[in-house]
C-alpha positions as CSV (number, residue, x, y, z in Angstrom):
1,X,-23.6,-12.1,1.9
2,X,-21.1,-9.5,2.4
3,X,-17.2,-10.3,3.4
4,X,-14.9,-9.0,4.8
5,X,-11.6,-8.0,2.9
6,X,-7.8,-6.9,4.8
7,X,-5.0,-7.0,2.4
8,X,-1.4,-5.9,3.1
9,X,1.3,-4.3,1.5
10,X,4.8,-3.7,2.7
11,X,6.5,-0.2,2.0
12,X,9.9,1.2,2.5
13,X,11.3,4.2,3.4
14,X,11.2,5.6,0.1
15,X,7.7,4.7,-0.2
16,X,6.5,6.9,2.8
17,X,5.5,10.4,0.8
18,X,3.7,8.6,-1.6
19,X,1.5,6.5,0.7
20,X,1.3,10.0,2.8
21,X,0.1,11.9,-0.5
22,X,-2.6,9.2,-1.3
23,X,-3.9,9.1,1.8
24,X,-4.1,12.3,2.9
25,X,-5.1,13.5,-0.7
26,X,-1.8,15.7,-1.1
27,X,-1.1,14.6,-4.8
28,X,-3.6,16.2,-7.2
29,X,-1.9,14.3,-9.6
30,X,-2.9,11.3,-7.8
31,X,-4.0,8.3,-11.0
32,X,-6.6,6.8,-9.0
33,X,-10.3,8.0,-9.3
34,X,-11.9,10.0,-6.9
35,X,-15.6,10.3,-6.9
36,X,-16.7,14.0,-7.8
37,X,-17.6,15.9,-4.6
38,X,-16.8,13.1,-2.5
39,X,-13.8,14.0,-0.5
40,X,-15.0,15.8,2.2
41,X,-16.5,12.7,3.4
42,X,-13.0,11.2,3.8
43,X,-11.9,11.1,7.8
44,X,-9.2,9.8,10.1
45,X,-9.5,7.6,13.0
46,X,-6.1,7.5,14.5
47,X,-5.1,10.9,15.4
48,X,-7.2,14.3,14.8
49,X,-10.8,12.4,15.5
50,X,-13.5,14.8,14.4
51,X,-11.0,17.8,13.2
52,X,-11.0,18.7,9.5
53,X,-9.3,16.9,7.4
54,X,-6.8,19.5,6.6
55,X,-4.8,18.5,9.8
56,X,-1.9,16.5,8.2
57,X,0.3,13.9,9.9
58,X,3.8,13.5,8.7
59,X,4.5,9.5,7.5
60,X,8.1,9.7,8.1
61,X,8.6,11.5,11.5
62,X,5.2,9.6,13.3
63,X,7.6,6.4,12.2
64,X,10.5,7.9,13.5
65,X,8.8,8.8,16.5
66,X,7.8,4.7,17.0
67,X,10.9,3.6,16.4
68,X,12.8,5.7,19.0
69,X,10.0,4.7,21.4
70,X,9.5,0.8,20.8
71,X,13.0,-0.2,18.3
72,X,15.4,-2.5,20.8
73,X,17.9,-3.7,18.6
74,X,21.1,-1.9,18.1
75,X,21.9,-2.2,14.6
76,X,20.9,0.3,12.1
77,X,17.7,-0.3,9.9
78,X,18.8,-1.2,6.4
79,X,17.5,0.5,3.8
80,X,15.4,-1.8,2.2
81,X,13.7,-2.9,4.8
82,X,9.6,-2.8,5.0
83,X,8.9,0.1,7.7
84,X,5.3,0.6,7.3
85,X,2.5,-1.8,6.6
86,X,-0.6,-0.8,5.1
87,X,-3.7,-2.6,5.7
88,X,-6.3,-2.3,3.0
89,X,-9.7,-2.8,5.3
90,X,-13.2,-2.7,3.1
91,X,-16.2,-5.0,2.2
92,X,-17.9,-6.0,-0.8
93,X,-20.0,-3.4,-3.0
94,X,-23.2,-4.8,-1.5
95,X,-22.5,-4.1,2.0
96,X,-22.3,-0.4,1.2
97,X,-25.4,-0.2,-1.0
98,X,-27.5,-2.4,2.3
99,X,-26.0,-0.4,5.2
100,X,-26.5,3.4,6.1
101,X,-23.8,5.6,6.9
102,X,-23.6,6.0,10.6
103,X,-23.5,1.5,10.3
104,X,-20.6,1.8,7.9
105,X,-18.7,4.2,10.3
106,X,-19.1,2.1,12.8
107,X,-18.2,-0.8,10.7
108,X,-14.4,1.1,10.3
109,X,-14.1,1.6,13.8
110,X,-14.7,-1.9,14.7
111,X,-11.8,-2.8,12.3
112,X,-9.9,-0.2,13.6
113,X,-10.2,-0.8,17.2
114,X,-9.3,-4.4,16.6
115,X,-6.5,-3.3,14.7
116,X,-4.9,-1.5,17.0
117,X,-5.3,-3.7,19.6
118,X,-3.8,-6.7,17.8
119,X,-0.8,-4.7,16.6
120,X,-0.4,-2.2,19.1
121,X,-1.6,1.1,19.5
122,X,1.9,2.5,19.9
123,X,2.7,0.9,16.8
124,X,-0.2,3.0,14.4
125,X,1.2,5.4,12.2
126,X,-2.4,6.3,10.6
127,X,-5.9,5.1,10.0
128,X,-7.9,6.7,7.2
129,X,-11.3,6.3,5.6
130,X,-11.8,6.9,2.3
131,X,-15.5,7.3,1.2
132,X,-14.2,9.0,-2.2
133,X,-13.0,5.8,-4.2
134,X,-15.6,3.4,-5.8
135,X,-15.9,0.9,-3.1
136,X,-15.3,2.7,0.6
137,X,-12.7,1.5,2.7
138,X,-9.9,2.1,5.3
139,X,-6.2,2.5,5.2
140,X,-4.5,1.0,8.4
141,X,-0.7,2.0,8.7
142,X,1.5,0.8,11.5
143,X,5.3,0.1,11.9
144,X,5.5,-3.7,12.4
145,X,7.3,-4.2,15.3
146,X,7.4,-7.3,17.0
147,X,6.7,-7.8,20.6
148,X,10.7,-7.5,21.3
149,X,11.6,-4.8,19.3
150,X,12.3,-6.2,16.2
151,X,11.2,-4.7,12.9
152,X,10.0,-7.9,11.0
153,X,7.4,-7.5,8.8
154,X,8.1,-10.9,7.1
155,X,7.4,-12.8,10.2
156,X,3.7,-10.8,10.6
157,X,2.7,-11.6,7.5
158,X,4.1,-15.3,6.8
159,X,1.0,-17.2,5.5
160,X,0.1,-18.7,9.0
161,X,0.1,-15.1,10.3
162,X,-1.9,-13.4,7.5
163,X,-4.4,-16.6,8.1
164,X,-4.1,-16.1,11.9
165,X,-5.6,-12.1,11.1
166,X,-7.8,-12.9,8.7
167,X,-10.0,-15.3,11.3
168,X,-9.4,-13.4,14.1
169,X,-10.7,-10.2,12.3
170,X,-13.8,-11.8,10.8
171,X,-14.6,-13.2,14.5
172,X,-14.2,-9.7,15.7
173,X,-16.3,-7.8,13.4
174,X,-18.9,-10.4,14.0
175,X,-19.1,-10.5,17.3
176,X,-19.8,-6.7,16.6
177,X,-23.2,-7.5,15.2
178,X,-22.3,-7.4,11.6
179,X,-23.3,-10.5,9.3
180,X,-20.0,-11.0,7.8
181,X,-18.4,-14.2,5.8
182,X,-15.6,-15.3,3.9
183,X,-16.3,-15.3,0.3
184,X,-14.7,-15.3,-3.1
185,X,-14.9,-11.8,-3.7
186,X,-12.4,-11.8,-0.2
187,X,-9.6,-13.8,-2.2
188,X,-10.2,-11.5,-5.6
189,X,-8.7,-7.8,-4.3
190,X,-5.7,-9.3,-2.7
191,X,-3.0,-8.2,-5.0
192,X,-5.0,-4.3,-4.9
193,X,-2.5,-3.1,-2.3
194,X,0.9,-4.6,-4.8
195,X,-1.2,-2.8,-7.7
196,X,-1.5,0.7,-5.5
197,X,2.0,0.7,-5.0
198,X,3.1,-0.7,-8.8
199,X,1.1,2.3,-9.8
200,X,2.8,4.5,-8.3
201,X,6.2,3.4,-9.7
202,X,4.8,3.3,-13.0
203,X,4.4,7.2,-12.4
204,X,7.6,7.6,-11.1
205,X,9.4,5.7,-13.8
206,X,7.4,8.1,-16.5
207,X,8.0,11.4,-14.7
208,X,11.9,10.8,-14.5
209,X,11.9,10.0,-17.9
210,X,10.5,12.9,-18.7
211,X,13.2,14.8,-16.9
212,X,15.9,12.7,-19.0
213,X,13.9,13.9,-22.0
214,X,14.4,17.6,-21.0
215,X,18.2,16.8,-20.2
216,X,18.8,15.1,-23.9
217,X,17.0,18.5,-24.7
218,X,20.1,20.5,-23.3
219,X,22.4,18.6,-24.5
220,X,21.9,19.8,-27.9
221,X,21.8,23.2,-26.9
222,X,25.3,22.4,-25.8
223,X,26.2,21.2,-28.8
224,X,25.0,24.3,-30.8
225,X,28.7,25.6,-29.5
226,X,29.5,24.2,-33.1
227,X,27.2,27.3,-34.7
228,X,29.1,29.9,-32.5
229,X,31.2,32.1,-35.4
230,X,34.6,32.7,-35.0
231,X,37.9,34.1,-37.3
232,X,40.9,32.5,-37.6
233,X,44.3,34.7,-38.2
234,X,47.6,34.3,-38.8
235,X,50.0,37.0,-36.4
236,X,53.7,37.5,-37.5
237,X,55.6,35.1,-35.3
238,X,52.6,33.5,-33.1
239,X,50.9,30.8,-34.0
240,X,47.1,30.6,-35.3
241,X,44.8,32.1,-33.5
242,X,41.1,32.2,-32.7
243,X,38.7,35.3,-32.4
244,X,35.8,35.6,-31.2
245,X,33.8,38.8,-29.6
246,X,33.0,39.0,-25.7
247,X,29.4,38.1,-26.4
248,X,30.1,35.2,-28.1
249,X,32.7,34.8,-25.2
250,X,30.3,34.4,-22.6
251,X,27.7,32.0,-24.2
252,X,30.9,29.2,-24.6
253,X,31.3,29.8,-21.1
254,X,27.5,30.1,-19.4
255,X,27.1,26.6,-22.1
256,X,30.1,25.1,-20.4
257,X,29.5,25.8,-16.8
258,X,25.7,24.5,-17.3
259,X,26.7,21.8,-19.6
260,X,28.6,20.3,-16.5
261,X,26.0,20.9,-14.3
262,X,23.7,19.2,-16.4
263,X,25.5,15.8,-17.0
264,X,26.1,15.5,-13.0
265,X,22.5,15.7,-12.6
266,X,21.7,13.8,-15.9
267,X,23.9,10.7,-14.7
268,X,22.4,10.8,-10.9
269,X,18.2,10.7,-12.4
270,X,19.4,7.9,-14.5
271,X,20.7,5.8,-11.5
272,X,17.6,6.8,-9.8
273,X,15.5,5.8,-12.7
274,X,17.8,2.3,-13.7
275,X,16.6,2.0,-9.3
276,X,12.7,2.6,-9.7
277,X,12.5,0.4,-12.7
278,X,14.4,-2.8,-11.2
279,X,11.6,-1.8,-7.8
280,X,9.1,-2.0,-10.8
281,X,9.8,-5.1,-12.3
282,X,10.2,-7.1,-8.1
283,X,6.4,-5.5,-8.0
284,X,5.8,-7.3,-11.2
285,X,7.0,-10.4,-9.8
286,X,5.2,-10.2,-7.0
287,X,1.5,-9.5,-8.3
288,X,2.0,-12.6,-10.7
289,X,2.8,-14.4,-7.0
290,X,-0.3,-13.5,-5.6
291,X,-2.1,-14.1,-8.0
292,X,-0.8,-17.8,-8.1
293,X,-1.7,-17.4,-4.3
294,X,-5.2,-16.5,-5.1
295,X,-5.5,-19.5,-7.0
296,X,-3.9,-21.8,-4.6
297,X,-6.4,-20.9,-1.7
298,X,-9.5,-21.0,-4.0
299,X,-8.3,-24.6,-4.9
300,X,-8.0,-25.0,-1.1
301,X,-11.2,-23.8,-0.1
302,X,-12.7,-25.8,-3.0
303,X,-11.0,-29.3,-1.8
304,X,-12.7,-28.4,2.3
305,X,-15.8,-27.9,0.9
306,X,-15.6,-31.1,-1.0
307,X,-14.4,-32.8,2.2
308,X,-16.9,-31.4,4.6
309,X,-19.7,-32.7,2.0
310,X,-18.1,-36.4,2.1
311,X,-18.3,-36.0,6.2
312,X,-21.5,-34.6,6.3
313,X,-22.5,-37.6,3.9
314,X,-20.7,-39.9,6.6
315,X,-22.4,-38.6,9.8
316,X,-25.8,-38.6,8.2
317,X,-25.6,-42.1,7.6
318,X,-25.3,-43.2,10.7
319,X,-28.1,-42.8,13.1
320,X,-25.9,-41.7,16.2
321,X,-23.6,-39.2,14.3
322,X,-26.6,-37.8,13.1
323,X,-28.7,-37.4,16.1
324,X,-25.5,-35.9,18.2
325,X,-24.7,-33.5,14.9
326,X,-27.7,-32.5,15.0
327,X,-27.9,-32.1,19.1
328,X,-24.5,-29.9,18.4
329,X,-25.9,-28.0,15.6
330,X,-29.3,-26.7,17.7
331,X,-26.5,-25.6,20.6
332,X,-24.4,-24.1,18.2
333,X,-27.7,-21.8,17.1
334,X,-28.7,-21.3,20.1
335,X,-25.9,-19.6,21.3
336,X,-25.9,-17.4,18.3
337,X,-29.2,-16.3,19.2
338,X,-28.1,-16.1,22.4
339,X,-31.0,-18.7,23.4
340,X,-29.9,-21.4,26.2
341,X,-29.6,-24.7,24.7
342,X,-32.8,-27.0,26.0
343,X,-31.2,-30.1,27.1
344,X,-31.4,-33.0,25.4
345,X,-32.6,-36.3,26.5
């Protein structure tokens, strides 16, 4: 049976153009793989309905734009904090191989109009499809803001609220007519959205250090000052002196000017890079986290299965539990069916 998966992941400031570029399939240099032929299939459900994909949104100034509107707390938003979560919304592979197009479309909206309702339509940055990955899904941004103005992403997604969503999103998308469950394969992909974003450092990390490369580069050029030639003389009453001609002149200068250029820079992509790797090693931390959650709630699950066995043991042996379990049970799938209940003598 299919399931139903919505994972979250918390981004910063800094972390805005990248979660733009994915989405919108800016970066070409993007490290995740896109089906061949496939993107044109890829559509937005937040802004721009039905117009071509090429219509970009801009991450940062649609959450600057919320936060004017719906922000009531004076103090200034510090710089770490999470501004925009993004919900990862998608199924398991068999619910995409068993289910048409126009029902998988409308499987998105469903999450999406639920979505926005539960967090606030004035509170949705974006909501894209994307039916050029392996496994089809939807990526839900919004600024969480709490019902008085606070940015607090921590309280949304404490574990009671991440259970709260969970239920209250499988109940909606069932009461839309889809045969949905929990399932293991819902508890498996929820460290996919950490992953996304420790990806993305990764290739951060590697591209500065590739510019610190090219800057160790210079810095021997610098040094070949050493191989400039030059003539040392002796004048009648001056001390030693140094020639050199005008040409040579003016590479000891041009070297000098762009050595200093080149060690301002040099020092401020190191800071930035000694910045990304410390982001790196939290996102580390947390995957290893998750995935000790992911075993936590499997135990869980495991531990009410065994306990709703032991009761369903107890009520079926006893004659009156099990005749009013059983009266319950018929009522119960009735009303599924949407069949009145017969009553029961």
């Amino acid at each position: 049976m299919a399931s139903l998966i919505c994972l979250n992941s918390k981004n910063k400031i800094t972390d805005l153009a990248k979660i733009q570029a994915h989405n919108q399939r800016e970066d070409t240099a993007d490290n995740i793989a896109f089906l061949p032929g496939k993107s044109h299939l890829n559509y937005r459900l937040h802004r721009f309905v039905g117009s071509p994909n090429l219509l970009k949104l801009e991450y940062e100034q649609e959450y600057k734009n919320i936060m004017k509107k719906n922000y009531k707390k004076q103090r200034t938003v510090r710089k770490d904090a999470t501004v925009l979560c993004s919900l990862f919304v998608s199924s398991n592979k068999s619910f995409f191989e068993t289910h048409e197009e126009p029902e998988i479309r409308r499987f998105f909206e469903c999450n999406f109009d639920f979505l926005k309702k539960y967090f606030g339509q004035d509170k949705v940055v974006d909501a894209v499809v994307h039916m050029d990955e392996r496994i089809p899904h939807m990526h839900f941004c919004f600024v969480p803001l709490t019902k008085d103005g606070r940015l607090s992403a921590k309280e949304m997604f404490d574990r009671r609220g991440l259970t709260l969503l969970h239920n209250k999103a499988l109940a909606s998308i069932r009461e839309s007519g889809f045969d949905i469950t929990k399932s293991d394969d819902a508890y498996k992909p929820l460290k996919m959205g950490e992953e996304l974003k420790h990806s993305i450092l990764l290739k951060e990390v590697k591209q500065l250090e590739e510019k610190l490369t090219d800057y160790k580069n210079t810095d021997i050029q610098i040094r070949s000052i050493d191989e400039i030639p030059f003539k040392r003389r002796k004048l009648p009453f001056l001390e030693e002196t140094v020639s050199i001609t005008d040409e040579n002149f003016s590479k000891i200068r041009n070297i000098a000017r762009f050595g200093a250029t080149v060690r301002s820079e040099f020092d401020r992509i190191e800071r930035e890079n000694e910045q990304l790797r410390k982001r790196y090693n939290d996102h580390v931390i947390l995957i290893n986290k998750l995935r000790i959650q992911i075993d936590e709630l499997s135990q869980n699950r495991d531990e009410l299965l065994l306990e709703g066995m032991d009761m369903l043991k107890t009520i079926k042996s006893n004659q009156e539990l099990s005749t009013l379990y059983e009266k319950v049970k018929r009522r119960v799938n009735a009303s599924k069916s949407k069949i009145p209940a017969t009553s029961e003598k």
